[in-house]
N, C-alpha and C positions, 0 to 999 in steps of 0.2 A: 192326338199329336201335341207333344208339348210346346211351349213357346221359348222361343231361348233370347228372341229378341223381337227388335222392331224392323222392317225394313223401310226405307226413304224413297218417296215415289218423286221425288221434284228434284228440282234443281240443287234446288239448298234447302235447310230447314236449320231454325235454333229450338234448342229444344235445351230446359230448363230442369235442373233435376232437383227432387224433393228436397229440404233439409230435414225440416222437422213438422207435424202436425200440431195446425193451428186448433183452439179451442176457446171458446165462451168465457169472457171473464167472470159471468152468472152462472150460466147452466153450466159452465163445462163442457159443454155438444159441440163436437167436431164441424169445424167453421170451414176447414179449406186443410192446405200446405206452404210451407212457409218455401220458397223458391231460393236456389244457388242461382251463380252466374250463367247464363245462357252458354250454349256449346254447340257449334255450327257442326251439321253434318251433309255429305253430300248423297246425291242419286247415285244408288243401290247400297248403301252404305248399310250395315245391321247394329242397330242400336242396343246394345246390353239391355235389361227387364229395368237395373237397379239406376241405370242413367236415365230414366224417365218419369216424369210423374206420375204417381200410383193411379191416379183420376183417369190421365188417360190411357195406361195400361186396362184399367177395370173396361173402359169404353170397347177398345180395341179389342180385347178380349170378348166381349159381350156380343159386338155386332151389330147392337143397336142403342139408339137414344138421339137426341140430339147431337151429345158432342161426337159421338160416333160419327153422326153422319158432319161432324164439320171436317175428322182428323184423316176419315179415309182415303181423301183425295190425296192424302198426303201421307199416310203410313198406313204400314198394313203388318199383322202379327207374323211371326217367320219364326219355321223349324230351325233356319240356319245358323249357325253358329257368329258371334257378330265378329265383324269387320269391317277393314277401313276399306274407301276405292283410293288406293296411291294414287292411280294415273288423274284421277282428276283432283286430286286435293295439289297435285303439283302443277295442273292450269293448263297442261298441253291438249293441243286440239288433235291427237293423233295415239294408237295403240301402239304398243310392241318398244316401248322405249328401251327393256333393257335389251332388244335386239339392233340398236342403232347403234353406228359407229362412234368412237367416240370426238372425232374432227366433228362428226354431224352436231354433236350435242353441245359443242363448245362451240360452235356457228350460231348455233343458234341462242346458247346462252348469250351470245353478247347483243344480240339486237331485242329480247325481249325483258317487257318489264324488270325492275329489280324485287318485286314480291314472287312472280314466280321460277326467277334463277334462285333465289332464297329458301323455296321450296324442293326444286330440283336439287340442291346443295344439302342438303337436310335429307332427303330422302338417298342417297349417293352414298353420306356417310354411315345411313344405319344398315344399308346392303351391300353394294356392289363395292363401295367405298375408292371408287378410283378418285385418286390424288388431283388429278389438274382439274375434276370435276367438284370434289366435294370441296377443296381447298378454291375454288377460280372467286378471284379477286371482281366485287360487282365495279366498286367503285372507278378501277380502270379497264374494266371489260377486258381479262384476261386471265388466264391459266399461268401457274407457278415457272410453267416451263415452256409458256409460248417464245418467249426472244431465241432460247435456247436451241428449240427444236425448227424455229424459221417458220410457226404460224404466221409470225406478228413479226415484220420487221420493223426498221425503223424509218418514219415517215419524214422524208424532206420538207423541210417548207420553201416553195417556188417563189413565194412574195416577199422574200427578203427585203428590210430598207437598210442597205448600209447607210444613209444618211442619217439614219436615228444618233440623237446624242451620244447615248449611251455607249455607241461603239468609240466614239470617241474619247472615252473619260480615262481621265489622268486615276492612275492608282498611287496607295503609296508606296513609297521606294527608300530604300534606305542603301547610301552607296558604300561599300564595304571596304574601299580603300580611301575613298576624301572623307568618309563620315559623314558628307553630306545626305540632307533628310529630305525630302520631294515628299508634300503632302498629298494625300487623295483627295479626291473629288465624291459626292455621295453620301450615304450616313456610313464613317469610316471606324466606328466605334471607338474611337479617343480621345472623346468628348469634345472637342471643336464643333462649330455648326453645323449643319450637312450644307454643302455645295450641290448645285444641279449638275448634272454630267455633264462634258462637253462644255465648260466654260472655261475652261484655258485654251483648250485647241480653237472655241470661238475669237478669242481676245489677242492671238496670236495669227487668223485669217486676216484678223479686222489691221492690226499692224502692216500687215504683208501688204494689205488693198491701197491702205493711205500711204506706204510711203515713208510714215515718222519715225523718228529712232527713239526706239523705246529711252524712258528716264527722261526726255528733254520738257520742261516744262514752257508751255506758252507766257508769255509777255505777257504780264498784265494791261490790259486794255488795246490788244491783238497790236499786230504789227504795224497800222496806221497809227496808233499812238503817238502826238507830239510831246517831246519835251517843254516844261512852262520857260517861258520868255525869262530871259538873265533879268536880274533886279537893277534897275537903272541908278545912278550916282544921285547923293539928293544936291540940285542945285542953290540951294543957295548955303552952302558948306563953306566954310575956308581953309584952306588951308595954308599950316602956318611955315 
């Protein structure tokens, strides 16, 4: 029975594939293999012959030796032809996905992780390829066409504060028959300073409360203030 691959008895395994054989810079004599990037496979997954180190294909194949007996727990040689396990490389804890509706799969993309709605997005576009699945938006947890279709409407917010400044803030206005210009409030991009929202309508409550009429300026040295005494005649003057 030939081997066509490896199979994956765990969970995960990285497994590391040859690039080139190592040798002796004296002798020459085959020292090892010179290792690629590691490549994560999952339980039941069939590992190609050519994506594994030759070392442990010999082992596996063999059936005995030391590293034999470290790898078995963990692979074993297989007639089968290799392949990937979708369902679990996409992270779901459940079979039969492509038999789920698709409301279910989009319920469920929004409340799980964003690595394995990124995998479920990935594996959607190379099969089944439905649109609101392969295309669904992680960052706002939605489908192309959820507003549309009334998955997702749109949510109220109950804690309004109208007192916030901001609702208060003067814009700028430009009036089209005096030509009068009414500046904004804010950064108004016209290079003026930016203003805090809500400080005219402040500055105009504050008038309303006191009372004063805007423009009049205070007395210098408020309204108790005496005038200085008239300058007295000098007595001993004559006059002619």
């Amino acid at each position: 029975m030939a081997n066509n691959g490896y199979k994956v008895l765990v969970d995960e395994l990285t497994v590391h594939k040859a690039v080139r054989p190592l040798t002796h810079p004296v002798t020459g004599e085959p020292t090892g293999w010179q290792q690629g990037a590691g490549e994560t496979w999952f339980l039941d997954e069939v590992i190609p012959r050519e994506s594994i180190n030759p070392e442990w294909a010999d082992a596996l194949d063999s059936g005995e030796g030391d590293l034999f007996e470290a790898l078995s727990g963990k692979l074993e040689a297989s007639s089968d032809e290799p392949a990937l396990n979708e369902a679990y490389r996409m992270g779901l804890p459940f079979e039969g996905y492509d038999d789920m509706d698709e409301d279910d799969i989009l319920a469920a993309m929004r409340v799980l992780p964003s690595a394995a709605v990124q995998r479920m997005k990935d594996w959607e576009a190379q099969n089944e390829n439905r649109d609101a699945i392969a295309n669904f938006n992680i960052g706002f947890g939605e489908a192309p066409d959820d507003r549309q279709t009334g998955r997702v409407g749109q949510v109220e917010d109950e804690e309004t504060d109208d007192n916030k400044p901001v609702r208060e803030m003067r814009t700028r206005e430009l009036d089209p028959e005096t030509g009068e210009f009414q500046y904004g409030e804010g950064i108004t991009g016209s290079g003026d300073p930016p203003v805090a929202p809500g400080t005219e309508a402040k500055k105009e409550a504050t008038k309303k409360g006191s009372g004063s009429r805007s423009g009049r300026r205070p007395r210098p040295g408020g309204a108790s203030a005496k005038k200085p005494p008239a300058e007295k005649p000098d007595s001993g003057s004559t006059s002619s």
